[in-house]
C-alpha positions as CSV (number, residue, x, y, z in Angstrom):
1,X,2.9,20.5,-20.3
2,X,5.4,23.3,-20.8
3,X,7.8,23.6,-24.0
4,X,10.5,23.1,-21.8
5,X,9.5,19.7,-20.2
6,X,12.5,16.8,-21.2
7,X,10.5,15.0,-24.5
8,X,10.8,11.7,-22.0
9,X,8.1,12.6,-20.1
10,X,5.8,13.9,-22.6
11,X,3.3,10.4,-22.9
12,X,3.8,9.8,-19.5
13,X,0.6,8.8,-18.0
14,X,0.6,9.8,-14.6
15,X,-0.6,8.1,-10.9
16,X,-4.4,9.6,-9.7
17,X,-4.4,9.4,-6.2
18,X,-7.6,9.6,-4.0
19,X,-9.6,12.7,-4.2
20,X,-9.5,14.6,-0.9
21,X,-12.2,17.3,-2.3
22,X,-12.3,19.8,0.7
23,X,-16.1,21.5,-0.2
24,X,-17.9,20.2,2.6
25,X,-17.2,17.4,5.6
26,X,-17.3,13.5,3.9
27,X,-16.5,10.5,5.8
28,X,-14.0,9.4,3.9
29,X,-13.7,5.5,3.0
30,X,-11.4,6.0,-0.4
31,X,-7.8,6.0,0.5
32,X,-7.6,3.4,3.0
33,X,-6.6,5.6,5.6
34,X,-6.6,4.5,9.7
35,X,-10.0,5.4,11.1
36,X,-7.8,6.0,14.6
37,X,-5.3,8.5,15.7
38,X,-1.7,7.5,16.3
39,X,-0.6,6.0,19.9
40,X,-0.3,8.4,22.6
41,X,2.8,7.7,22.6
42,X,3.5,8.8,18.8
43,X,1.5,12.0,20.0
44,X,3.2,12.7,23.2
45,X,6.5,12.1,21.2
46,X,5.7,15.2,18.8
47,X,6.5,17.7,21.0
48,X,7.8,21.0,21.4
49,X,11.3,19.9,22.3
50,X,11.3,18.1,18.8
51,X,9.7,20.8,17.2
52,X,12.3,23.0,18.3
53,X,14.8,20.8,16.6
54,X,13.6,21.4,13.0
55,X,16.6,23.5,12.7
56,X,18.9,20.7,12.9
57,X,19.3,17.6,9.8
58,X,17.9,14.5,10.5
59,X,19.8,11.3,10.9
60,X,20.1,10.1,7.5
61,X,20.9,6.4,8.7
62,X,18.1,6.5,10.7
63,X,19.9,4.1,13.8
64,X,17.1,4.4,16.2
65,X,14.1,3.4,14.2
66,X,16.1,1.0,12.1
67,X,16.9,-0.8,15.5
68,X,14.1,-0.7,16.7
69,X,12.4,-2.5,13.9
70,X,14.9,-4.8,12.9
71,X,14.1,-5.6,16.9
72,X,10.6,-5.8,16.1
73,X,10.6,-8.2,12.9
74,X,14.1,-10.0,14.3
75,X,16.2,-9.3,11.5
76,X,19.5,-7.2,11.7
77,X,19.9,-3.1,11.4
78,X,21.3,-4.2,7.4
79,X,18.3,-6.0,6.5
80,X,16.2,-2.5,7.2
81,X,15.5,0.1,4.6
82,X,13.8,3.4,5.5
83,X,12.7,6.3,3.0
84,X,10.0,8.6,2.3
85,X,6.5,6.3,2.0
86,X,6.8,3.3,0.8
87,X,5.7,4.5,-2.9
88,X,9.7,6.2,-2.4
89,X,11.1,2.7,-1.5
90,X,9.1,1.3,-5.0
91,X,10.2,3.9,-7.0
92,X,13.6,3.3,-5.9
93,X,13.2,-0.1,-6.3
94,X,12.4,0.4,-10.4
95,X,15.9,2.4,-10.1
96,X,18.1,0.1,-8.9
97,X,17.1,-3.3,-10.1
98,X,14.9,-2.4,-13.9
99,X,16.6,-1.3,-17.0
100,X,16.1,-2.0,-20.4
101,X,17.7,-5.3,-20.3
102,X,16.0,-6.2,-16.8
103,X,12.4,-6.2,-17.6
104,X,9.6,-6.1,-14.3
105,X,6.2,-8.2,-14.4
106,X,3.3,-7.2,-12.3
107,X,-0.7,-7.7,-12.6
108,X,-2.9,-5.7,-14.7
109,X,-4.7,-5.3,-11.7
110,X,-2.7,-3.6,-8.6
111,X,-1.3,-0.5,-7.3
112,X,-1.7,2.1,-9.8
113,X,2.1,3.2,-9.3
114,X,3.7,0.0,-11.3
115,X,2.8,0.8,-14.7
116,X,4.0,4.6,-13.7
117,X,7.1,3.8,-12.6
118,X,7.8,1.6,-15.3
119,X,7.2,4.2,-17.8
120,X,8.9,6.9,-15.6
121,X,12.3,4.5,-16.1
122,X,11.6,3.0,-19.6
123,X,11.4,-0.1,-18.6
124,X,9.6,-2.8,-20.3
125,X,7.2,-4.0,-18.9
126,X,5.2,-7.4,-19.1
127,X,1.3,-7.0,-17.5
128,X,0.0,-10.5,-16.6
129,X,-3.8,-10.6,-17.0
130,X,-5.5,-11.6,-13.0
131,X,-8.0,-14.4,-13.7
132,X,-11.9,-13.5,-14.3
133,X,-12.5,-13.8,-10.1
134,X,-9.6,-11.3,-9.9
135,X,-7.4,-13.8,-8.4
136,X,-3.7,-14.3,-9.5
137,X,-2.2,-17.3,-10.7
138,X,1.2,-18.2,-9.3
139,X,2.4,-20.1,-12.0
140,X,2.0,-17.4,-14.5
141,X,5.2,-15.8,-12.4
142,X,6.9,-18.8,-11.8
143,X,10.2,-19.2,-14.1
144,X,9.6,-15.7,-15.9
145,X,13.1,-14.5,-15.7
146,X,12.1,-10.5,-14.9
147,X,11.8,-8.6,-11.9
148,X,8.2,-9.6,-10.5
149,X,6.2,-6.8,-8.2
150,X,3.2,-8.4,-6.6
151,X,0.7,-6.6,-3.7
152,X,-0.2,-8.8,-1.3
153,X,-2.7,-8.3,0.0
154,X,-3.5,-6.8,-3.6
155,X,-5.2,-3.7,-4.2
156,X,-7.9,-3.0,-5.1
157,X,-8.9,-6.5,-4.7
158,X,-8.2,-7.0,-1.7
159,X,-7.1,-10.9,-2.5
160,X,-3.9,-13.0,-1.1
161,X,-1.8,-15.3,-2.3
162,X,-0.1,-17.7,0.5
163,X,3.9,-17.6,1.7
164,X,4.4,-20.7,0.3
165,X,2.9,-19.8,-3.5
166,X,5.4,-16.3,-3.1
167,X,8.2,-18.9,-2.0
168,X,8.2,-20.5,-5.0
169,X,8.1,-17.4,-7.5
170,X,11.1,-16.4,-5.9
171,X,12.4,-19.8,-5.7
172,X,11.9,-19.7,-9.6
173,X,13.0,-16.0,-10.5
174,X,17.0,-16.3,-8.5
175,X,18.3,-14.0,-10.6
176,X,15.7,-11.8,-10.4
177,X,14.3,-9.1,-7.6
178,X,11.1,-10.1,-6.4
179,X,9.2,-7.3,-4.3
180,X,6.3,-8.2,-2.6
181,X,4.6,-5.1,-1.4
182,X,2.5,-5.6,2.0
183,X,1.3,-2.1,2.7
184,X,-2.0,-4.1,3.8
185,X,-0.1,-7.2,5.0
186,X,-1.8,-6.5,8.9
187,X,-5.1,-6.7,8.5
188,X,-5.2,-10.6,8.5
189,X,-2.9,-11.5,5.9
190,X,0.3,-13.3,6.8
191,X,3.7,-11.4,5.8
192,X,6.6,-13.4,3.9
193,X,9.4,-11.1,5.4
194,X,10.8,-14.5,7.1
195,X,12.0,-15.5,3.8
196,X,14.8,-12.5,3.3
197,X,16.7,-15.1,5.5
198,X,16.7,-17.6,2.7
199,X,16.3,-15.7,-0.5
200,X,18.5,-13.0,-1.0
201,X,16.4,-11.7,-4.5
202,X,13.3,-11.3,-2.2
203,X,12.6,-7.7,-1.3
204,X,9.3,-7.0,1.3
205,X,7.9,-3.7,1.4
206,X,5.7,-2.1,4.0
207,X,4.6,1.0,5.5
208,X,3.4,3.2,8.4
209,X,0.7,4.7,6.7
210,X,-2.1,1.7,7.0
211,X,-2.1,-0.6,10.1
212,X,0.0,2.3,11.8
213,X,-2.1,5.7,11.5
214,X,0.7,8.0,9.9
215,X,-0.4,8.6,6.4
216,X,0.4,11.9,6.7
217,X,3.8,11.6,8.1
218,X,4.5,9.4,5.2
219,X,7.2,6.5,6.1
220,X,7.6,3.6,4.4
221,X,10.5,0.4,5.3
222,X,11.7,-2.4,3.4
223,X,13.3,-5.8,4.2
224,X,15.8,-7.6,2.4
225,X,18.9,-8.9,1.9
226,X,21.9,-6.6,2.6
227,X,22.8,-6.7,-0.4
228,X,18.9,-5.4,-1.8
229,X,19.3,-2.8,0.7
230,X,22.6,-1.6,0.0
231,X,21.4,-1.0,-3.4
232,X,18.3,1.2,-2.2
233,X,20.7,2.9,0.2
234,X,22.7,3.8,-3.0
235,X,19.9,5.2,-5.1
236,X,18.8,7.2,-1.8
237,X,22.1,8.4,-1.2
238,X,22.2,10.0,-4.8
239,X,19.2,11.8,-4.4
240,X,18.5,12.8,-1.0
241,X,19.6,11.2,1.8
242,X,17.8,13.7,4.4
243,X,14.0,12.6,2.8
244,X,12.4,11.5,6.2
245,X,12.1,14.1,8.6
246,X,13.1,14.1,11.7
247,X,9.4,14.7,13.4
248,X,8.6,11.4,11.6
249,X,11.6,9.2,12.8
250,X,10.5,10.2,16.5
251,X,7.2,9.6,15.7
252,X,7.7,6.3,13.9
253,X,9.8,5.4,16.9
254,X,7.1,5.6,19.5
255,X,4.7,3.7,16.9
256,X,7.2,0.9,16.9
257,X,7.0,1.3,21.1
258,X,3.8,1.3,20.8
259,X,3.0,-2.3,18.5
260,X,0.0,-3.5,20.7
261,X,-2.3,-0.4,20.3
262,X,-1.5,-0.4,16.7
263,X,-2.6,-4.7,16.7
264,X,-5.5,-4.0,19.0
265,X,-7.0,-1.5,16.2
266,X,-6.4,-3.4,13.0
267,X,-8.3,-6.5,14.8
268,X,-11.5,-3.7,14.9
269,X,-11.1,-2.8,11.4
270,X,-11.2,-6.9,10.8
271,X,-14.5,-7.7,12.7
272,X,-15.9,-4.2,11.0
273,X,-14.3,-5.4,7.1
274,X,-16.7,-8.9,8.5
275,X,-19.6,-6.7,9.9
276,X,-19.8,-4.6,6.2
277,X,-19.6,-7.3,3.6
278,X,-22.3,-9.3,5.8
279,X,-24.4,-6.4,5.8
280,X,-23.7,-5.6,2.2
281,X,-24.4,-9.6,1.3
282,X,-28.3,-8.6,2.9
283,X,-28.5,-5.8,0.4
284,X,-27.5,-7.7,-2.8
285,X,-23.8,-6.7,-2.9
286,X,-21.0,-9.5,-3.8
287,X,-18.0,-9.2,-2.1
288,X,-14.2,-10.5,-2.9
289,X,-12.3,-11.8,-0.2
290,X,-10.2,-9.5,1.5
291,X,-7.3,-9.2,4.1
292,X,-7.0,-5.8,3.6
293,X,-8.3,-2.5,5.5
294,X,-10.8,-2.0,2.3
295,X,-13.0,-4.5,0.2
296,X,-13.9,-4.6,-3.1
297,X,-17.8,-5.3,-3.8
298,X,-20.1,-4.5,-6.7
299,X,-23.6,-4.7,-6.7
300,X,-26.3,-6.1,-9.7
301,X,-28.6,-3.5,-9.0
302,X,-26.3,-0.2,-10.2
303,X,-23.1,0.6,-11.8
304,X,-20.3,1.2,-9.8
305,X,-20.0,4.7,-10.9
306,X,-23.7,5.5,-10.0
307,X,-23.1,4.6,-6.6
308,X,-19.5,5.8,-6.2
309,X,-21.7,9.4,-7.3
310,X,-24.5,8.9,-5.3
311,X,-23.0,7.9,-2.1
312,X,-20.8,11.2,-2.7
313,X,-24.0,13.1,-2.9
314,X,-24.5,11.9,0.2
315,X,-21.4,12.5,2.3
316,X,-19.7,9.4,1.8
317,X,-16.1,9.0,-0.6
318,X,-15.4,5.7,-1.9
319,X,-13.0,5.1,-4.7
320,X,-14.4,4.0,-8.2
321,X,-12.0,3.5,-11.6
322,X,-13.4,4.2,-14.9
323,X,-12.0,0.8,-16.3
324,X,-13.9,-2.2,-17.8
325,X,-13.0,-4.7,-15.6
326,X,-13.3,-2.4,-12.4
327,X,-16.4,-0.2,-13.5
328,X,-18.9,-2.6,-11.8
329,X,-17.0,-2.2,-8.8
330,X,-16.1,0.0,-6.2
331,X,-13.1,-0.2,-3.3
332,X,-14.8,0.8,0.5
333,X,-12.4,1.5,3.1
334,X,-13.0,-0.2,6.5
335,X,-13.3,2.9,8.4
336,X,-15.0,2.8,12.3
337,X,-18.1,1.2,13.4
338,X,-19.7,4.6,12.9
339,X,-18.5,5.1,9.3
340,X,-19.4,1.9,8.0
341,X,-23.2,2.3,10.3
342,X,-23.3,5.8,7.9
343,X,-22.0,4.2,4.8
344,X,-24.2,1.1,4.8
345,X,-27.8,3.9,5.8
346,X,-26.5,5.7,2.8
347,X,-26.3,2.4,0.3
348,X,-30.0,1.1,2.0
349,X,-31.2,5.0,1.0
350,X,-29.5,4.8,-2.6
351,X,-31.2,1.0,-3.1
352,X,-34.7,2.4,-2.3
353,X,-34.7,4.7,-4.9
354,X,-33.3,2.4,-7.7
């Protein structure tokens, strides 16, 4: 840290993304990336006509894609936020509704980004313990009287909690935002965006980057109230209203044409999530239940930092955290039927030897 960095960042414990370590080819099953391209529609949509456009802004309001997914979800164009990933949309989201006086609650297991945020702002923050089987208990949220954040499908667990246990945590928080953050909601689990219609604290965020194969062009959208939005659009709007660029909103457009390539794929990487932790299950591994593109299994035969290293010896990246309640463990990303064939021969190699 330089001596001229503001003194309010200087304990600021920073989020660790994914390695992407480029010194030779790994299939890559540790930042829950698509194993598919985008549509060839999203493809055919990138094109040299809209490459030679990059001279001009985008659409800040972004009408088209707004549309069209207020279209696809059957909510209006107001209920329909769009920025830059939907890590922009949380971080917004700690701008405009946490302060000092307006505390946020989330588990101690989740997204990495929470606690970040939360010291990014300075805003207290209440961690809520997840139970020994890392699943959440509802009524620990229920009546808290704070801003709740909740990933559901959580990470790295994988776990879900139903619409109707989210229902009543917003029921029981009114004056309080709740964001439910479903960047892994398609892979099985079912989505609670219906209930912006009833709650107008309840604030569902999503992204292209999963189910949707654009990672890299990094789009995220949230559903609310108008009111919830109107309050995202004013944050974005005092710090940079031109942050999705415009080969993204035509690509995100087509993506949105293109919904049943896009369901047909996540429906493979749900018989392969089935196909891996019933081949793992053969070779000793225990496996929580997930709903997500990834799974989170451990196995009594080695640490989960000896195999997160020896599988990358081997050409295959999962993601391991140095923590004591995750250091059994490791997070696999459901990749193809290919990656997982490669992951599992490395893990039967790895088990020989121990």
């Amino acid at each position: 840290m330089s001596r001229f960095m503001s003194s309010r960042f200087a304990a600021l414990e920073t989020y660790v993304p994914g390695e992407q370590p480029q010194d030779m080819q790994y299939v890559k099953l540790n930042t829950n990336e698509s194993p598919f391209p985008p549509s060839p529609e999203v493809i055919a949509a990138v094109n040299a006509y809209e490459v030679g456009r990059l001279n001009l802004y985008p659409d800040p309001d972004c009408k088209r894609l707004r549309k069209k997914l207020a279209d696809l979800y059957a909510v209006k164009e107001e209920n329909v936020f769009l920025s830059n990933g939907s890590d922009d949309i949380l971080n917004f989201a700690f701008m405009a509704f946490c302060d000092r006086e307006r505390p946020v609650a989330f588990p101690d297991i989740s997204y990495g980004f929470y606690p970040v945020y939360a010291n990014l702002h300075n805003v207290p923050a209440t961690v809520i313990p997840l139970r020994e089987d890392f699943r959440l208990e509802v009524e620990d949220y229920c009546g808290l009287c704070q801003n709740i954040v909740i990933a559901n499908p959580n990470a790295p667990t994988g776990r879900t909690i139903s619409v109707a246990d989210i229902e009543k945590i917003v029921q029981t928080n009114p004056d309080h935002v709740v964001l439910i953050d479903e960047a892994y909601v398609d892979f099985g689990a079912e989505s609670c965006y219906p209930l912006i219609k009833k709650y107008e604290n309840l604030l569902v965020c999503m992204t292209f980057s999963k189910s949707r194969s654009m990672a890299g062009g990094r789009l995220g959208f949230a559903l609310g109230s108008a009111a919830l939005i109107e309050d995202l659009n004013k944050i974005k709007y005092s710090t940079n209203p031109y942050n999705i660029n415009r080969l993204t909103l035509v690509a995100a457009e087509a993506a949105v044409d293109s919904d049943d390539y896009y369901k047909k794929n996540t429906k493979i990487i749900a018989e392969n999530r089935a196909y891996t932790v019933e081949e793992l299950g053969k070779l000793g591994f225990t496996t929580l239940p997930s709903k997500a593109n990834f799974i989170f299994t451990s196995c009594p035969k080695l640490s989960g930092g000896n195999l997160y290293r020896e599988l990358k010896r081997r050409g295959v990246l999962v993601r391991y955290w140095n923590k004591p309640a995750l250091q059994n463990h490791v997070r696999i990303t459901i990749g193809s039927k290919e990656q997982m064939d490669v992951l599992l021969e490395k893990v039967r190699e790895i088990l020989k030897e121990v």
